[in-house]
KOLGU-715774 format. One record per residue (C-alpha): residue number from 1; residue in one letter; x, y, z. Coordinates in steps of 0.2 Angstrom, whole numbers. Layout:
residues N
@seq = NUM; type = a; east = X; north = Y; up = Z;
...
//
This chain:
residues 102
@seq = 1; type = x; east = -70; north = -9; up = -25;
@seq = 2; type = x; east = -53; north = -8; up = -35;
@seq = 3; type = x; east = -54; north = 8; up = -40;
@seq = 4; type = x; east = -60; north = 14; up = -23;
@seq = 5; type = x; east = -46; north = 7; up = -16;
@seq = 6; type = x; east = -35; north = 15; up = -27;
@seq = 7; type = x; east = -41; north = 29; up = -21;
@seq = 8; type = x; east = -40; north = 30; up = -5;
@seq = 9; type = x; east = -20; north = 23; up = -8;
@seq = 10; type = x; east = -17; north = 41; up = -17;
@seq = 11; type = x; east = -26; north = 49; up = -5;
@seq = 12; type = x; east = -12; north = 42; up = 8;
@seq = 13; type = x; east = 4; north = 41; up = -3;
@seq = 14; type = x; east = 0; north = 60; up = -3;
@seq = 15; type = x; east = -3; north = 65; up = 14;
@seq = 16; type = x; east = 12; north = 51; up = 22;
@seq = 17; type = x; east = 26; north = 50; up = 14;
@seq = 18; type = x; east = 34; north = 39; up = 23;
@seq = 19; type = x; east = 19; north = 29; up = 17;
@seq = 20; type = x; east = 26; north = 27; up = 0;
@seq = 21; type = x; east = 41; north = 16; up = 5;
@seq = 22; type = x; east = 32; north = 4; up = 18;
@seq = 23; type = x; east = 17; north = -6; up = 14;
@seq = 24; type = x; east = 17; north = -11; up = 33;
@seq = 25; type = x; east = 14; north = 8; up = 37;
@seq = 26; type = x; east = 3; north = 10; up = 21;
@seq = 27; type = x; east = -8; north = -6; up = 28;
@seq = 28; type = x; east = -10; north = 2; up = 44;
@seq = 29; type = x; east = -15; north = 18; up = 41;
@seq = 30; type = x; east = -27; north = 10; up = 27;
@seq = 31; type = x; east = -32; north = -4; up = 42;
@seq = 32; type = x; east = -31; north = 14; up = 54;
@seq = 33; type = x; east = -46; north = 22; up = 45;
@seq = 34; type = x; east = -57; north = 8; up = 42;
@seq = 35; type = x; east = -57; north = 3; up = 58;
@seq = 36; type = x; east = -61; north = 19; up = 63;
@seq = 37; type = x; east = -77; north = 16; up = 55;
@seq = 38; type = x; east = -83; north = 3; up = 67;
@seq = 39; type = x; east = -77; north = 15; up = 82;
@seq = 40; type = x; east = -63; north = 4; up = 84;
@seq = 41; type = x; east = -46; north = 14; up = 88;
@seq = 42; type = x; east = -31; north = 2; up = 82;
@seq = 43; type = x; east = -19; north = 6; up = 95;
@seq = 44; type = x; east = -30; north = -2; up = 106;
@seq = 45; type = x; east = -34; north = -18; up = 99;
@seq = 46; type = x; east = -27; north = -33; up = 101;
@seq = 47; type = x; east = -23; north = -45; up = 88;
@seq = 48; type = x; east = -38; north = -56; up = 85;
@seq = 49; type = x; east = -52; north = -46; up = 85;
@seq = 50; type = x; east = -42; north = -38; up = 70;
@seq = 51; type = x; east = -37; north = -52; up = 61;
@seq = 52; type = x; east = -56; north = -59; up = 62;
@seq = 53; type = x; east = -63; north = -42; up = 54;
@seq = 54; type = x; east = -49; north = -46; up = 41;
@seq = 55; type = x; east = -55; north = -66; up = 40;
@seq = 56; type = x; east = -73; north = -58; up = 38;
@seq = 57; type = x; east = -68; north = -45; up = 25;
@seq = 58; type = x; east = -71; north = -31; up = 34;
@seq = 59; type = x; east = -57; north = -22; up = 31;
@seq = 60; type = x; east = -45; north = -24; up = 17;
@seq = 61; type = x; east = -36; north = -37; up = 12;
@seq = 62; type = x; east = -16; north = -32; up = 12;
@seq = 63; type = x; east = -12; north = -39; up = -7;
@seq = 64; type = x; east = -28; north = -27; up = -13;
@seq = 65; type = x; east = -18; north = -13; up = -2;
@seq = 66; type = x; east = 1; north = -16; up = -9;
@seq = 67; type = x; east = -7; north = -20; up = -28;
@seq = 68; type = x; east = -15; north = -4; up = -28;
@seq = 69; type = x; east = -1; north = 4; up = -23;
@seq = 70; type = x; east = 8; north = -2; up = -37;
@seq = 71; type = x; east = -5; north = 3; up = -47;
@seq = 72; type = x; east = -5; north = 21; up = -40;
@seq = 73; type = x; east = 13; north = 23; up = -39;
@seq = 74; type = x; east = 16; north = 17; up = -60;
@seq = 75; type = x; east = 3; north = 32; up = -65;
@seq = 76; type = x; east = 6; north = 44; up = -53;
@seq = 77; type = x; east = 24; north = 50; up = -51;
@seq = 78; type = x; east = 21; north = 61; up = -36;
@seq = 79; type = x; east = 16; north = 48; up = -25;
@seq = 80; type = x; east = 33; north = 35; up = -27;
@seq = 81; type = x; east = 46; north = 35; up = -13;
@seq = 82; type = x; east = 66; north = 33; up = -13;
@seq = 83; type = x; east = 61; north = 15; up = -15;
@seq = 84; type = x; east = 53; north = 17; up = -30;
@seq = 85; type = x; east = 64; north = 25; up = -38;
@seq = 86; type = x; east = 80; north = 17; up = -34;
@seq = 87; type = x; east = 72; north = -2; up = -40;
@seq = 88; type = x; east = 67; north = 6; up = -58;
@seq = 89; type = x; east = 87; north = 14; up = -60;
@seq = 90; type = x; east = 94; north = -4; up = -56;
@seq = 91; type = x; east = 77; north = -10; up = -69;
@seq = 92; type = x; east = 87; north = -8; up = -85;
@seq = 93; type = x; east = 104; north = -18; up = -76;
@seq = 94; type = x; east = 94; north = -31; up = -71;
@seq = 95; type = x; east = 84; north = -34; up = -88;
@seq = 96; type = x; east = 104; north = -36; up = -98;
@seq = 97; type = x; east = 109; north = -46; up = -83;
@seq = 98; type = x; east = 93; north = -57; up = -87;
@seq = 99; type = x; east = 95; north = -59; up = -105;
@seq = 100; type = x; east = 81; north = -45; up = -110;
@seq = 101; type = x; east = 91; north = -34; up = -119;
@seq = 102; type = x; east = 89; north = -13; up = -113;
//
Protein backbone atom coordinates (compact mmCIF):
# COMPACT_ATOMS: atom_id res chain seq x y z
CA UNK A 1 0.00 0.00 0.00
CA UNK A 2 2.93 2.37 0.74
CA UNK A 3 4.45 2.29 -2.33
CA UNK A 4 1.14 2.58 -4.17
CA UNK A 5 0.40 5.46 -2.33
CA UNK A 6 3.51 7.00 -3.25
CA UNK A 7 2.64 6.68 -6.36
CA UNK A 8 -0.31 8.09 -6.80
CA UNK A 9 1.29 11.34 -4.64
CA UNK A 10 3.73 11.74 -7.74
CA UNK A 11 1.40 11.20 -9.93
CA UNK A 12 -0.54 14.44 -8.52
CA UNK A 13 2.47 16.59 -7.35
CA UNK A 14 3.12 16.32 -11.16
CA UNK A 15 -0.13 17.14 -12.64
CA UNK A 16 -1.09 20.13 -9.67
CA UNK A 17 1.20 22.18 -8.68
CA UNK A 18 -0.45 23.92 -6.34
CA UNK A 19 -0.70 20.39 -4.87
CA UNK A 20 2.81 20.61 -3.78
CA UNK A 21 2.44 23.31 -1.08
CA UNK A 22 -1.03 22.12 0.33
CA UNK A 23 -1.64 18.84 1.81
CA UNK A 24 -5.28 20.06 2.36
CA UNK A 25 -5.56 20.42 -1.64
CA UNK A 26 -3.19 17.17 -1.92
CA UNK A 27 -5.76 15.11 0.43
CA UNK A 28 -8.50 16.20 -1.51
CA UNK A 29 -7.68 15.39 -4.78
CA UNK A 30 -6.18 12.04 -3.49
CA UNK A 31 -9.82 11.71 -1.40
CA UNK A 32 -11.32 13.26 -5.04
CA UNK A 33 -10.26 10.16 -6.93
CA UNK A 34 -10.89 7.50 -4.71
CA UNK A 35 -14.14 8.46 -4.14
CA UNK A 36 -14.61 8.56 -7.46
CA UNK A 37 -14.43 4.87 -7.30
CA UNK A 38 -17.43 4.38 -5.39
CA UNK A 39 -19.34 6.69 -7.85
CA UNK A 40 -19.23 9.24 -5.26
CA UNK A 41 -18.63 12.88 -6.69
CA UNK A 42 -16.94 14.91 -3.45
CA UNK A 43 -18.40 18.13 -4.19
CA UNK A 44 -21.57 16.62 -3.38
CA UNK A 45 -21.04 14.96 -0.32
CA UNK A 46 -21.62 15.98 2.97
CA UNK A 47 -19.38 15.49 5.83
CA UNK A 48 -20.32 12.27 7.30
CA UNK A 49 -20.84 9.97 4.83
CA UNK A 50 -16.95 10.98 4.15
CA UNK A 51 -15.67 10.72 7.33
CA UNK A 52 -17.30 7.11 7.76
CA UNK A 53 -15.51 5.82 4.51
CA UNK A 54 -12.48 7.32 6.23
CA UNK A 55 -13.38 5.55 9.88
CA UNK A 56 -13.95 2.44 7.70
CA UNK A 57 -10.60 2.82 5.77
CA UNK A 58 -11.94 3.19 2.52
CA UNK A 59 -10.05 5.92 1.55
CA UNK A 60 -6.78 7.00 2.68
CA UNK A 61 -5.89 8.10 5.77
CA UNK A 62 -4.34 11.84 5.64
CA UNK A 63 -0.85 11.08 7.61
CA UNK A 64 -0.38 8.10 4.76
CA UNK A 65 -1.16 10.95 2.30
CA UNK A 66 1.29 13.99 3.75
CA UNK A 67 4.14 11.10 4.81
CA UNK A 68 4.13 10.01 1.36
CA UNK A 69 4.49 13.31 0.18
CA UNK A 70 7.31 13.74 2.10
CA UNK A 71 8.75 10.79 0.85
CA UNK A 72 8.08 11.83 -2.83
CA UNK A 73 9.19 15.21 -2.53
CA UNK A 74 12.86 14.14 -0.65
CA UNK A 75 13.60 11.86 -3.80
CA UNK A 76 12.01 13.56 -6.43
CA UNK A 77 13.04 17.18 -6.85
CA UNK A 78 10.54 18.02 -9.55
CA UNK A 79 7.72 17.53 -7.56
CA UNK A 80 8.59 20.14 -4.35
CA UNK A 81 6.83 23.64 -4.22
CA UNK A 82 7.96 27.10 -3.01
CA UNK A 83 7.32 25.56 0.44
CA UNK A 84 9.75 23.00 0.13
CA UNK A 85 12.19 24.86 -0.85
CA UNK A 86 12.10 27.83 1.20
CA UNK A 87 12.10 25.33 4.72
CA UNK A 88 15.40 23.45 3.56
CA UNK A 89 17.35 27.31 2.80
CA UNK A 90 16.37 28.18 6.48
CA UNK A 91 17.45 23.93 7.43
CA UNK A 92 21.17 24.80 7.80
CA UNK A 93 20.19 28.34 10.23
CA UNK A 94 18.10 26.37 12.18
CA UNK A 95 20.37 23.43 12.92
CA UNK A 96 23.43 26.27 14.28
CA UNK A 97 20.54 27.89 16.04
CA UNK A 98 19.90 24.37 17.68
CA UNK A 99 23.29 23.34 18.66
CA UNK A 100 23.89 20.88 15.51
CA UNK A 101 26.63 22.46 13.90
CA UNK A 102 26.20 23.18 9.70
Amino acid sequence: MRIKMQDKVKKILLQTSHCRDSDVYLIYEIWRQELANYNYDINNMKLVPVLKLWFNKEISHPSAIMRARRKVQEEHKETRGKVYEERHKQQKQVREDLGYGG
